[in-house]
N, C-alpha and C positions, 0 to 999 in steps of 0.2 A: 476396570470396566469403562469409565468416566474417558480414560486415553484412547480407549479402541475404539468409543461409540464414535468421538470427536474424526478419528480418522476416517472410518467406515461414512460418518458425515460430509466431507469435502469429497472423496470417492464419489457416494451420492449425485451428490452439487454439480459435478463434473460431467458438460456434454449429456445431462438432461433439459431435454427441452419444456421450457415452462410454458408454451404457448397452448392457445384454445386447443381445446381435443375434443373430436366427436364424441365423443359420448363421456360423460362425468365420470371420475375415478374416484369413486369410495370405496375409503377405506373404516371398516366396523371395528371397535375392540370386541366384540362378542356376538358369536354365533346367533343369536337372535335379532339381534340388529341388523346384523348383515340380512338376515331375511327378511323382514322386513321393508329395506331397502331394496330389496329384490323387487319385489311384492312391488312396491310405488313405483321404482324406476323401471321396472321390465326391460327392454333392449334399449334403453337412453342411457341405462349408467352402466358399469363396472365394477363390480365390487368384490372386497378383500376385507379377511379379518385375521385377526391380532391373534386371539387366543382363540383355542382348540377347544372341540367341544366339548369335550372332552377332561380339560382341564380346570384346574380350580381359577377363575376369574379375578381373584385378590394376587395370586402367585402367579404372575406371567413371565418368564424367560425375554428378557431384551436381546432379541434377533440381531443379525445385521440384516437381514431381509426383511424385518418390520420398520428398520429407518429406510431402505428402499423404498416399501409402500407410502409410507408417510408422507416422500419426499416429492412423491410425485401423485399426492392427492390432491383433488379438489374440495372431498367435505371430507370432515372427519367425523362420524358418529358414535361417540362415545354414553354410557352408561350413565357418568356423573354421580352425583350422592357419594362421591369419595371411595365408587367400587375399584376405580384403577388406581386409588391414589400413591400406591408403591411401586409400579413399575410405567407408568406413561411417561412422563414426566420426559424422564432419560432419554427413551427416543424419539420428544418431540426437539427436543434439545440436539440432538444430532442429525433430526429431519432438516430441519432450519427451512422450514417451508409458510413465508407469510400467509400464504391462500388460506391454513388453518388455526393462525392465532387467535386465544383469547377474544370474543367481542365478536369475531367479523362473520358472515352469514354461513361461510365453508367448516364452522367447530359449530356442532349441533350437539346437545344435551341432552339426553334424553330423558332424563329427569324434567326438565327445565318445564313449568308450570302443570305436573302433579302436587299431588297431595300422597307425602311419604310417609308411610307409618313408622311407631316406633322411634319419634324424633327423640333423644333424652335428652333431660332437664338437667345435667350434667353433664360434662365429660370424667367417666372417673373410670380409668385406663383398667384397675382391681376388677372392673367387672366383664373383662377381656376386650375385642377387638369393636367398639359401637363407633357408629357412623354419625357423625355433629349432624346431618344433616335427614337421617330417618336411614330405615332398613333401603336397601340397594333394590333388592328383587322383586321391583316392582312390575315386569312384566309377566308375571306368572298371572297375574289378572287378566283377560283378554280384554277390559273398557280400556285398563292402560294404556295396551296394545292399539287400541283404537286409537286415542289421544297420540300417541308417538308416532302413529302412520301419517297423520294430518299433519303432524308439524314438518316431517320429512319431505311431505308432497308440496307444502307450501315453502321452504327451501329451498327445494328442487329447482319448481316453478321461479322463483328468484333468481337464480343461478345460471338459470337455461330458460327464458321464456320461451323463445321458441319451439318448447315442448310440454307448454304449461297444461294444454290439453289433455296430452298423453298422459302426463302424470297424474292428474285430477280425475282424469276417468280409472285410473289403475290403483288410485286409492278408493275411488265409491265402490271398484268391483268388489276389490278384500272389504272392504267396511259392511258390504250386503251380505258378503259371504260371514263375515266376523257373526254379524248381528243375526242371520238366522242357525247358526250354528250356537249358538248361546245358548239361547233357550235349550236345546237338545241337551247342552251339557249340564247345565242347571236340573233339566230334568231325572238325565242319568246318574247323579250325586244326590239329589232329594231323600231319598231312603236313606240315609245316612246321616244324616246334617244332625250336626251336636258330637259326631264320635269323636273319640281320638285317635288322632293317629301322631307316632314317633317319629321325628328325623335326626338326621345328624346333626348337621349344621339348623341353624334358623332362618332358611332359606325361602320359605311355604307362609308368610306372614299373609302375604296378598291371594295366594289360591284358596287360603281357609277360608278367609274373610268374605269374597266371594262367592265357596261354595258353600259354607254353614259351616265348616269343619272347625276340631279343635287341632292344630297341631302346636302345640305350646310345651309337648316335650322330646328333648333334646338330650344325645349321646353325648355331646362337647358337655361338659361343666358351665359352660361361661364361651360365647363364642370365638372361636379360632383358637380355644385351647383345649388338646389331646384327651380326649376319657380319661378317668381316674376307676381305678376299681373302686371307690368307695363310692364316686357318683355313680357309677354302673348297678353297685347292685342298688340303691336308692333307681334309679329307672326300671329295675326288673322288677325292685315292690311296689311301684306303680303301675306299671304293664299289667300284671296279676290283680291288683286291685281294681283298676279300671276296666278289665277284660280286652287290653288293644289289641288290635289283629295284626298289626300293620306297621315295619318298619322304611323308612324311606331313604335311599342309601342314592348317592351322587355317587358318577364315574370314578373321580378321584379322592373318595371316601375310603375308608379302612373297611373292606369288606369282612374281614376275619373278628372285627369288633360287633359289628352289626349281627353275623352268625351265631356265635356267642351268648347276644341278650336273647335271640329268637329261638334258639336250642332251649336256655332256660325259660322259657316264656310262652311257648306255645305258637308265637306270631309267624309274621312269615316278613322276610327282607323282598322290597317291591325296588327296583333301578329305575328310578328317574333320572330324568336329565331337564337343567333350566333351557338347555340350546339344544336346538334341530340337528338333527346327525350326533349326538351325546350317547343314547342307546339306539338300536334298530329298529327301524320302524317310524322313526322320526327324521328321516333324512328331507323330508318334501318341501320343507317348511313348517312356519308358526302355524301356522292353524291342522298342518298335519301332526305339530307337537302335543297341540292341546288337546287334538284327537286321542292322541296313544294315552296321554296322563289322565284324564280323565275317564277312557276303560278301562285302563288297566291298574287305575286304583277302584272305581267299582267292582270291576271282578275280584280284585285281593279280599275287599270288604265283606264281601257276600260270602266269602269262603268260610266254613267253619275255623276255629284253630286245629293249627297242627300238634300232635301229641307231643309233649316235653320227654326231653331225656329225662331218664329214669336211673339217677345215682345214688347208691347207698352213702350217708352223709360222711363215713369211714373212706370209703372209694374216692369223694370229691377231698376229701382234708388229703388224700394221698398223694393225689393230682397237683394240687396246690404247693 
C-alpha cells in the first residue's frame, strides 16, 4: 500500500498546477464538515470529502483519488481528537501538498479549541478503542457546530480576504438559523430528558448531554469491539429493566445484531447517521441533519413498545 500510495503521489505532483484558483479547494474528511464548509463558503470555496456518509469514520479506504484531492487542496478540514488517526496519515503522505501541513492556516481542526468529553485519565488499550484526547463526536452538538463554523469562517477569511465579507455574512446566516432552530429542538426532546436510549457504538456523548438524554448504553462491549452474546443478553436485562424504547443503529452498524436485542426487547432500532446524506432525508445539510435526528428520535420515543417475540424457552434452547 505504502509503494502504490508513493506512486499514485508523484502521478499526483505531476502537471498539477499549484497556482491561486478562484475559488478555495476543500477538501473534508467527513460529511459533516464538508457541510459546514459549504454553509460558510457558499460559491467561494469547493469542496470534497474523504469518507462516505455512510461509512464508519475510524475505517476509511486510502483512495488514489483521495491523494488526488488532497493534492490539490487548499484547506484541509479534518475532525481531529484522533478520529482519522488510522487511515489520514498515508495519504497526506502521498499528497505531499505544503498548503496543508501540520501548523499552517490551510489544516483546520475541528476539534481545535472545544471542550471534549470523555477525556480518560489513562490510556489502557483492555478497555477498547479510547481517544487520548476525549470522545471524537463532538458535532452532534449544534453549539459545537457553531464554534467549528466560526473558526472555518475565520480561516477562510485568512485565506481569501478578498471574500472575507462573503464568508462572515454566510457564517452569521447559519449561526441565526443554528440559534433559532435550537430552542425548537430543545423543545421537541423536553418530554424526554432523563430516558434511555441504546446505541451501538458511543457515538451520542454530545447529543445526550445536550438534550437531557441518557445514552450510556452500548451494543459494542468496550468500544470498536464486536457484541458478545454475553454482553448482549446483559443489555437485553437492561433494556427490560429500564423500559428503553429505543435502539440507535449507524449505516455501517450490524443491523441483524441491533434486530436481535429489539425482537427480545420490545424496542424499536431507529437509523441515524453522524453525516448529511448517511440516511434519507438528511441530504441538505447540518442543520437539515439535526432536523431529521431530533424527530425522528421524538417520534420513536413517544411510541409505545413493540410486542416481544413470544418463544417457548424449549423452542429458543433449540434455536441456539
Amino acid at each position: 500500500m505504502k509503494y502504490l500510495i508513493r506512486i499514485l503521489s508523484l502521478w499526483a505532483c505531476a502537471g498539477l498546477p499549484l497556482g491561486a484558483h478562484a475559488r478555495l479547494n476543500v477538501v473534508a474528511t467527513t460529511a459533516d464538515l464538508g457541510a459546514l464548509a459549504e454553509a460558510v463558503g457558499g460559491d467561494r470555496v469547493g469542496v470534497l470529502t474523504l469518507a462516505k456518509p455512510t461509512e464508519d469514520p475510524h475505517f476509511v479506504d486510502a483512495k488514489p483519488s483521495s491523494i488526488t484531492k488532497l493534492n490539490r487542496a487548499d484547506v484541509l478540514l479534518e475532525g481531529g481528537a484522533e478520529l482519522e488517526l488510522g487511515w489520514l496519515s498515508p495519504l497526506l503522505e502521498g499528497a505531499r501538498n505544503p498548503r496543508i501541513a501540520a501548523g499552517l492556516p490551510g489544516r483546520i481542526s475541528g476539534a481545535a479549541g472545544l471542550t471534549l468529553l470523555e477525556v480518560p485519565a489513562t490510556l489502557d488499550r483492555s478497555k477498547g478503542d479510547l481517544h487520548a484526547t476525549g470522545n471524537p463526536h463532538y458535532l452532534n452538538d449544534p453549539v459545537n457546530a457553531r464554534i467549528v463554523a466560526q473558526h472555518i469562517a475565520d480561516v477562510f477569511s485568512q485565506l481569501d480576504p478578498k471574500s472575507a465579507d462573503k464568508y462572515r455574512a454566510n457564517f452569521e446566516r447559519f449561526a441565526q438559523r443554528l440559534d433559532t432552530k435550537l430552542p425548537e429542538w430543545q423543545q421537541t426532546l423536553a418530554p424526554f430528558r432523563g430516558q434511555h436510549v441504546v446505541s451501538y457504538h458511543n457515538t451520542w456523548p454530545y447529543f445526550a448531554k445536550r438534550f437531557g438524554l441518557n445514552i450510556d448504553l452500548f451494543l459494542e462491549p468496550k468500544p470498536g469491539i464486536p457484541p458478545t452474546p454475553a454482553h448482549l443478553a446483559e443489555v437485553i436485562g437492561k433494556i427490560k429493566a429500564d423500559g428503553v424504547r429505543v435502539i440507535i443503529l449507524e449505516p455501517y452498524q450490524n443491523r441483524k445484531t441491533a434486530d436481535t436485542v429489539a425482537a427480545d426487547t420490545g424496542a424499536v432500532v431507529l437509523e441515524f447517521s453522524q453525516y448529511p446524506g448517511g440516511v434519507k432525508g438528511t441530504e441538505g445539510g447540518y442543520l437539515e441533519l439535526m432536523d431529521y435526528t431530533v424527530n425522528a428520535l421524538a417520534k420513536a420515543l413517544s411510541q409505545p413498545r413493540v410486542p416481544t417475540r413470544s418463544a417457548a424457552p424449549q423452542e429458543r434452547n433449540s434455536r441456539e
